[in-house]
C-alpha positions as CSV (number, residue, x, y, z in Angstrom):
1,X,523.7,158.8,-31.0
2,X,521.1,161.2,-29.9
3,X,518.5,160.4,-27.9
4,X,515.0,159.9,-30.0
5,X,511.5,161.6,-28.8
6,X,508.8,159.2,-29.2
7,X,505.0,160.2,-29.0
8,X,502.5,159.0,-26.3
9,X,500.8,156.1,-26.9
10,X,497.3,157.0,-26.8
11,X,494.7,154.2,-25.4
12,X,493.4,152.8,-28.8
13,X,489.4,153.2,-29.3
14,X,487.3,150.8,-30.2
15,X,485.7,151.1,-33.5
16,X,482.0,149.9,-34.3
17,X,482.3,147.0,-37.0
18,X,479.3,147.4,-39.6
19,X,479.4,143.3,-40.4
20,X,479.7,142.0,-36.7
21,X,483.5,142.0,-36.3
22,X,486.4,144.7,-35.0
23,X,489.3,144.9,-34.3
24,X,490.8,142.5,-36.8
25,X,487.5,140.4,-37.1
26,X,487.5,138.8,-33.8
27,X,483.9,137.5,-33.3
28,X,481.7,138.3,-30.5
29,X,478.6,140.3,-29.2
30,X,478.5,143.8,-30.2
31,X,479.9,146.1,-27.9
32,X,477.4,149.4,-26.7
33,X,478.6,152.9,-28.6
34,X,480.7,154.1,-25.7
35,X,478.6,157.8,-24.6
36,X,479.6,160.9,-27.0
37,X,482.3,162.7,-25.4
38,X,481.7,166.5,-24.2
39,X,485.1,168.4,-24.6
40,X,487.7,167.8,-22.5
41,X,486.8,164.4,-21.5
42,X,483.7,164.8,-19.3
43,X,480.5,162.7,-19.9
44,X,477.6,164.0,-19.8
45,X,475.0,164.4,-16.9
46,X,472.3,161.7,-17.4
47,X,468.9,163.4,-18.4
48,X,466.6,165.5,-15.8
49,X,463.4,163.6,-14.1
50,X,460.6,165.3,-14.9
51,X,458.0,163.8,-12.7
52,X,454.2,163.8,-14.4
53,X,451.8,166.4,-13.3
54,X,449.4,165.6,-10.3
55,X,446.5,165.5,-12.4
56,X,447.3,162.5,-14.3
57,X,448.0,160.6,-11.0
58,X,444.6,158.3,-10.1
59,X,443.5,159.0,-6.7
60,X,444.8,156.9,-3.9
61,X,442.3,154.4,-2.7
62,X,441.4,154.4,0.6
63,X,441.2,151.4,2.7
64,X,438.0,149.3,3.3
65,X,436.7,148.4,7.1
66,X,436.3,144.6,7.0
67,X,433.1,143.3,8.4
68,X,434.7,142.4,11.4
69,X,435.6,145.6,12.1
70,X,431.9,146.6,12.0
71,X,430.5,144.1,14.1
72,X,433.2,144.8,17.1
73,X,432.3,148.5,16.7
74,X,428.4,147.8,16.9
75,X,429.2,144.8,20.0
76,X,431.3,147.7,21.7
77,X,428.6,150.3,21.8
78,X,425.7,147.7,22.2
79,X,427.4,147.0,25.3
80,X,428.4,150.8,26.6
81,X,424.7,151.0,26.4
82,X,423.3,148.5,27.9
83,X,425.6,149.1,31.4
84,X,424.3,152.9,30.9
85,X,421.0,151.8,31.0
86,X,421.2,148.9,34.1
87,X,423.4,151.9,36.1
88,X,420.2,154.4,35.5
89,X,417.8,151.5,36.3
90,X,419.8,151.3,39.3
91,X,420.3,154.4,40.7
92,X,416.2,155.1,40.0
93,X,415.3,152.3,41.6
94,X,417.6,153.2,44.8
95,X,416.0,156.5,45.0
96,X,412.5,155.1,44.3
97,X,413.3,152.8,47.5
98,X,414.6,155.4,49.5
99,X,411.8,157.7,48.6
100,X,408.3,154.9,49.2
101,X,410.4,152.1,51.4
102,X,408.0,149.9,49.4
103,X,406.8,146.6,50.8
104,X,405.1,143.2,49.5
105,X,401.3,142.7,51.1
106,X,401.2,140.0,53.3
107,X,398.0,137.5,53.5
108,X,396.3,135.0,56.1
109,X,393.6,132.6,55.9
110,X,391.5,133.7,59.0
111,X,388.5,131.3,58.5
112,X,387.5,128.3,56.4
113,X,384.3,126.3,56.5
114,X,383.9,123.2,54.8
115,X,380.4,123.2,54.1
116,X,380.2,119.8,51.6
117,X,382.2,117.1,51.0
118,X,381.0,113.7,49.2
119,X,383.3,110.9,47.6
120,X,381.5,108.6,45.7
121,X,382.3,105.1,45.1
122,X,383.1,106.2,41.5
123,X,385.8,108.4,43.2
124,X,384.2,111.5,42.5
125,X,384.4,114.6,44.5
126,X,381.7,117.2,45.0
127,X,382.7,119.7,47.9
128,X,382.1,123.4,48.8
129,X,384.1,125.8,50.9
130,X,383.5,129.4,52.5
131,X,386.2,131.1,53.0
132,X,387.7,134.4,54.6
133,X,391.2,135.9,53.4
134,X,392.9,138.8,54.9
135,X,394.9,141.4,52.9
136,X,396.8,143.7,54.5
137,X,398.7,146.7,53.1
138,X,401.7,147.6,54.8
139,X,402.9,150.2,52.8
140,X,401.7,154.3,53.3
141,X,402.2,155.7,49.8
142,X,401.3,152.6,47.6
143,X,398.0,151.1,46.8
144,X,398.1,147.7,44.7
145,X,395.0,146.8,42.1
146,X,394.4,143.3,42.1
147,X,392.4,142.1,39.2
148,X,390.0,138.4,39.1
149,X,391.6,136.0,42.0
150,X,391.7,132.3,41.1
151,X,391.1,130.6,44.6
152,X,392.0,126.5,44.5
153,X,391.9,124.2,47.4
154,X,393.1,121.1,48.0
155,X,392.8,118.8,51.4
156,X,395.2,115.7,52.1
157,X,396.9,116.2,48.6
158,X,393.6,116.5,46.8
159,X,392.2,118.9,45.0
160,X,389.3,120.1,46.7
161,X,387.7,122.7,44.8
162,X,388.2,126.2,42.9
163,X,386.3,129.5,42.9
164,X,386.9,133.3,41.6
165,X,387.5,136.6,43.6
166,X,386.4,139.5,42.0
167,X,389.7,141.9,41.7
168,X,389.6,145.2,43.9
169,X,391.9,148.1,45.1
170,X,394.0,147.6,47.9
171,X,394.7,151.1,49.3
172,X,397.5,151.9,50.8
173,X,397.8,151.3,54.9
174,X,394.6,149.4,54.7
175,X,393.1,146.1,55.6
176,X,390.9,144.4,52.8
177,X,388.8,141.3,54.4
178,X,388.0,138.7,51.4
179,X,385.3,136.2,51.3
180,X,384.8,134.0,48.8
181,X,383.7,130.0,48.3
182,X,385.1,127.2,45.9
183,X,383.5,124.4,44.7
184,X,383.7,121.3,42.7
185,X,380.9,119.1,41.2
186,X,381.4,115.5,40.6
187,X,385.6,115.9,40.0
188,X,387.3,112.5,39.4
189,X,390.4,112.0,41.8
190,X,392.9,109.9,42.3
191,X,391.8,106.7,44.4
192,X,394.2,106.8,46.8
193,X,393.1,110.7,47.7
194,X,389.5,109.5,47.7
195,X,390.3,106.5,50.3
196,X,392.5,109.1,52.7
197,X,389.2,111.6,52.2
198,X,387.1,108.4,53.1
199,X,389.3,108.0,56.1
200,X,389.7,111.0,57.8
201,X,387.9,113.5,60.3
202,X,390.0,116.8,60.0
203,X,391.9,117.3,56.5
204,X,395.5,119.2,55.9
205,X,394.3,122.4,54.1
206,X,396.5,124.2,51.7
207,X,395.2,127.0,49.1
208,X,396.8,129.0,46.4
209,X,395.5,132.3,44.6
210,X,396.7,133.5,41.6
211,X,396.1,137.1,40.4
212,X,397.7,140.0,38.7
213,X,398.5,142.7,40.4
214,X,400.1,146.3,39.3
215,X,401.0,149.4,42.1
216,X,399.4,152.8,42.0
217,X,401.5,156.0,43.2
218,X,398.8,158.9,42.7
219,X,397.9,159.0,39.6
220,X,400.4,157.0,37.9
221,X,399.9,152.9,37.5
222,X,402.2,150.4,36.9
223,X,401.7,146.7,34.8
224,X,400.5,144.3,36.3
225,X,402.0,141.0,37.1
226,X,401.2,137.8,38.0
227,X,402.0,137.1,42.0
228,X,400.9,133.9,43.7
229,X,399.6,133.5,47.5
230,X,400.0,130.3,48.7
231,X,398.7,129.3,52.2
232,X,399.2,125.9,54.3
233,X,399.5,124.5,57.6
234,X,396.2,124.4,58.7
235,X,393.1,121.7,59.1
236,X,389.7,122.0,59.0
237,X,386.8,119.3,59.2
238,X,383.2,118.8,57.5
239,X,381.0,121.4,59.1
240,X,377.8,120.4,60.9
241,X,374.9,121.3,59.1
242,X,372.4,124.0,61.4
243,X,368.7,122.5,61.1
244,X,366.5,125.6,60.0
245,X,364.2,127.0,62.4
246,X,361.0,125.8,61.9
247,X,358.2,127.8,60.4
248,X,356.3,129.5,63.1
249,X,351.8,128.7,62.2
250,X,349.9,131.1,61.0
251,X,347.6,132.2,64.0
252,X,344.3,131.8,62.6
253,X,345.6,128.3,60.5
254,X,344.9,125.1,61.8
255,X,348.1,123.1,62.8
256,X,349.3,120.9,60.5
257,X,352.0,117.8,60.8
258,X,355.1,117.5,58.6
259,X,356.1,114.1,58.5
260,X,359.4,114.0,57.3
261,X,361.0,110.6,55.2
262,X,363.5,108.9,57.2
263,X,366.8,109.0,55.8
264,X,368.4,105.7,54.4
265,X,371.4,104.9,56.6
266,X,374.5,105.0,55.4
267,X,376.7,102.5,54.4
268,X,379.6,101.9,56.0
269,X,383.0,99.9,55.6
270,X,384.3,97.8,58.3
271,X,382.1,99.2,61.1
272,X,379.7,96.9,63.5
273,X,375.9,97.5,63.9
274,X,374.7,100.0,65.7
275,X,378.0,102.2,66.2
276,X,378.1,106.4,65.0
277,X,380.7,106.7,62.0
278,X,383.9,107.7,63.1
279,X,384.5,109.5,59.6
280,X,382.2,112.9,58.4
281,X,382.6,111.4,54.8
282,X,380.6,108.9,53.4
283,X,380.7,106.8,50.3
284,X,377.7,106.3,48.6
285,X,376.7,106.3,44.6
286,X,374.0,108.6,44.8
287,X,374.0,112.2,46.9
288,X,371.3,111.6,48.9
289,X,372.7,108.5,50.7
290,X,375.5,110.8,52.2
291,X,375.0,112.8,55.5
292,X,378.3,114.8,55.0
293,X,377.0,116.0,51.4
294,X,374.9,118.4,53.7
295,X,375.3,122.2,52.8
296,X,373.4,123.6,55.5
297,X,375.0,126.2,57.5
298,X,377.9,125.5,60.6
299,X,380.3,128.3,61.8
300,X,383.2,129.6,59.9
301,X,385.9,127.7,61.6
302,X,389.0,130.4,62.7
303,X,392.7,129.6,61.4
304,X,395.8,131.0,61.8
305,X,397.3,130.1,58.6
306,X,400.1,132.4,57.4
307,X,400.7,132.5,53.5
308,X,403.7,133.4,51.4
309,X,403.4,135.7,48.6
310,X,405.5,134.6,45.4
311,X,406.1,137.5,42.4
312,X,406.5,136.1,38.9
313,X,408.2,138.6,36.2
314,X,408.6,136.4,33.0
315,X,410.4,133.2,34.0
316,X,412.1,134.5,37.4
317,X,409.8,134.0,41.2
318,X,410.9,136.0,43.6
């Protein structure tokens, strides 16, 4: 027997069922159309993209700063200016120091009389004070303008009286002498102040002026500023009255006699018959029944009292 050619088997295709079945009716899903053949067995390239044109794209949207972004930016350069402007205000104020070497007035109480000083026995106070300040300027390119000086004093812890200084200009290298008085009229004080007033010969002093006062280079002035001068550590006791001369007669008049009232004596508290008053101060209810109340004249009593001189910008003393 001869041997018997036989053809390839070729790989069997599937064939598309039109009712939902193939290949001898089996059931199933229906298979995808395999891809159409190109000759030779070769499948064909999958179709070009073909991007859209750029004018049909939207424009991209930029990003939006937050609000917190903001706010650190403004903080930042809030606070690069602020150190820009306290390193100029530095450096100017170093060369203004260098330039003027400026320096704070200094003050002294260099007399003080206490002219009248009556407590009633309704604890009220009617005093008077004369007065003598000394400013000096120590500076030789600055002058300083003081305006109205508010001059209180107080004695033992009580306030004694308070009078005005008109304001002036303090040149600069000079020496301003101040005199001035302060006085109170029937002021109510504490009763204890009024018995150590009662009680005493010499009182503790202390005074305190309050003015504004602004600097003057040339023509340019500065504010002004509020600056407190406040004196202490020194006494002073009631002055005795000088009896005025007497009227000399007229040369052709005939010579008359004044007869003066004698004064009613004074009252005092825990003090035998017949002995002088170791206290200047009095108590009485009315002002004539007080021989301290007296503001006849007496010397200007010297003092030595040194005073400091406190600045006040805003809320800070220096």
């Amino acid at each position: 027997m001869g041997d018997r050619a036989y053809a390839p088997a070729s790989k069997p295709i599937p064939v598309r069922a039109t009712n939902g079945t193939a290949n001898g009716g089996a059931g199933g899903p229906p298979r995808p159309a395999p891809p159409s053949m190109l000759p030779g067995g070769r499948v064909p390239p999958p179709p070009m993209y073909r991007p859209k044109p750029a004018q049909s794209r939207p424009p991209p949207r930029r990003p939006r700063r937050s609000a917190r972004g903001w706010c650190c930016a403004c903080c930042l350069w809030l606070t690069l200016v602020l150190v820009g402007l306290v390193f100029l205000g530095a450096i100017a104020a170093g060369v203004f120091y260098v330039v003027y070497r400026p320096q704070p007035p200094s003050f002294a109480v260099t007399s003080l009389r206490l002219a009248a000083l009556n407590v009633s026995d309704s604890d009220a106070l009617t005093s008077r004070i004369d007065f003598t300040v000394t400013a000096r300027n120590p500076n030789d390119k600055i002058a300083f303008a003081y305006g109205d000086m508010a001059a209180s004093f107080s004695a033992d812890g009580a306030p004694l009286g308070d009078g005005v200084v008109p304001g002036f200009l303090h040149a600069a290298g000079n020496t301003t002498v101040i005199r001035g008085a302060a006085s109170a009229t029937a002021a109510t004080i504490d009763p204890v102040q009024a018995a150590a007033l009662r009680s005493k010969k010499s009182h503790a002093m202390s005074a305190e002026m309050d003015a504004k006062v602004g600097f003057q280079i040339g023509r340019f002035k500065s504010k002004r500023i509020n600056v407190r001068v406040v004196c202490a550590g020194f006494s002073a006791g009631l002055a005795k009255p000088t009896p005025p001369p007497a009227p000399a007669p007229a040369p052709d008049a005939e010579p008359t006699v004044v007869v003066a009232a004698a004064p009613a004596p004074a009252r005092g508290r825990g003090r035998g018959r017949g002995r002088p008053p170791r206290s200047v101060v009095r108590t009485s209810s009315s002002s004539s029944s007080s021989s301290s109340s007296g503001s006849g004249g007496g010397k200007m009593t010297p003092t030595d009292a040194k005073c400091k001189v406190r600045i006040k910008i805003w809320i800070w003393s220096f």
